[in-house]
Steps between C-alpha positions, in 0.01 A plus 500: 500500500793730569670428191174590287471825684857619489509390074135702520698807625740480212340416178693543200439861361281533153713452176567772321295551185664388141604733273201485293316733774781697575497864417748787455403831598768762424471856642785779327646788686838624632664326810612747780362680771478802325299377219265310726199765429561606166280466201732275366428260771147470448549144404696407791201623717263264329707208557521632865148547541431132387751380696347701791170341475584154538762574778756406292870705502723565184820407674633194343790599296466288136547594144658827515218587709289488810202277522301299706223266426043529558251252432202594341267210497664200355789745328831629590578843431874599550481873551862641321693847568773525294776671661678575167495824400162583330668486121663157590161381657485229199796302628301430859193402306670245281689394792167501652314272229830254505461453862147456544440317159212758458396515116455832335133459512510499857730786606342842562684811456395846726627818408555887548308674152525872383302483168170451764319742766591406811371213701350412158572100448548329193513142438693365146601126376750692308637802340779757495673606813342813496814703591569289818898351485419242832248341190730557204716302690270237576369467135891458401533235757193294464543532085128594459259819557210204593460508841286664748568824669309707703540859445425707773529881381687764651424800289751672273688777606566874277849504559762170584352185522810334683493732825116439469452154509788504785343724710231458797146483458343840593287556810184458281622215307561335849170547607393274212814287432321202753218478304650487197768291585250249667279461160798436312573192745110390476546502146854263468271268749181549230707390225668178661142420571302570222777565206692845319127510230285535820705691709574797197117547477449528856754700607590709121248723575544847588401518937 
């Protein structure tokens, strides 16, 4: 009777899931304190906020980057930093895929876009950079402009872009920056649920 309770008390912990329901989720920015709340970052903060809600912490160091692991149902998500410079970001997410043996039609992209208002979100299966070097980079490293990104828009400046998208979110934008931030993360989990076709038509629209 002992025995059963004391192998009770230590039962073998859940497998982890294969590959095939494995995904990669791959927020861009700059690594460094002093980019932490910049607009660049904005994709970092998504990853954080997912990785906030399931009490998870981005600490594991893997990939040229920091990530740690959530389950969403009966799927792993491994939540990815990279802490590459943001025009090198698409050596981490090759490293990344390699690792994780994620296919391209699983790996989600978030980043920091000028061409849109902001807070305005765009979802795309594919396309041009848009100006942004972190996905330029990625698109050279993956060999391919199909994959998913979410494109979460900072607004374009009159005069230098660079000190722009490097600077700190204003005191208004920070009043909204949780929201927005937080329906970008609803829609990465949208679209690992219901697919990139759904989630573009639900979450395309102008809000």
């Amino acid at each position: 009777m002992g025995a059963l309770r004391y192998g009770a008390m230590f039962r073998r912990k859940p497998a982890p899931p294969p590959a095939s329901d494995r995904w990669l989720v791959i927020g861009l920015g700059h690594p460094g304190r002093e980019y932490e709340r910049s607009r660049h970052n904005i994709g970092f903060l998504v990853v954080d906020e997912l990785a906030r809600r399931y009490g998870a912490r981005l600490t594991d160091k893997a990939a040229k980057s920091l990530t740690g692991r959530i389950r969403v149902g009966d799927r792993e998500l491994v939540l990815a930093k990279p802490q590459t410079m943001m025009n090198q970001s698409g050596l981490a997410a090759k490293a990344l895929r390699t690792k994780y043996g994620v296919p391209l039609e699983r790996t989600l992209v978030i980043h920091d876009d000028l061409d849109h208002p902001f807070g305005r979100l765009r979802i795309r299966k594919s396309g041009s950079s848009a100006g942004n070097h972190g996905i330029d980079s990625v698109i050279a490293s993956f060999g391919t402009r199909d994959f998913t990104r979410f494109r979460v828009g900072i607004g374009r400046p009159p005069g230098n872009g660079v000190d722009y998208v490097l600077s700190p979110f204003t005191p208004d934008e920070q009043t909204r920056l949780a929201a927005i931030v937080a329906r970008a993360a609803d829609a990465v989990l949208f679209t690992i649920e219901h697919g990139v076709d759904r989630a573009m038509t639900e979450f395309n629209r102008v809000s």
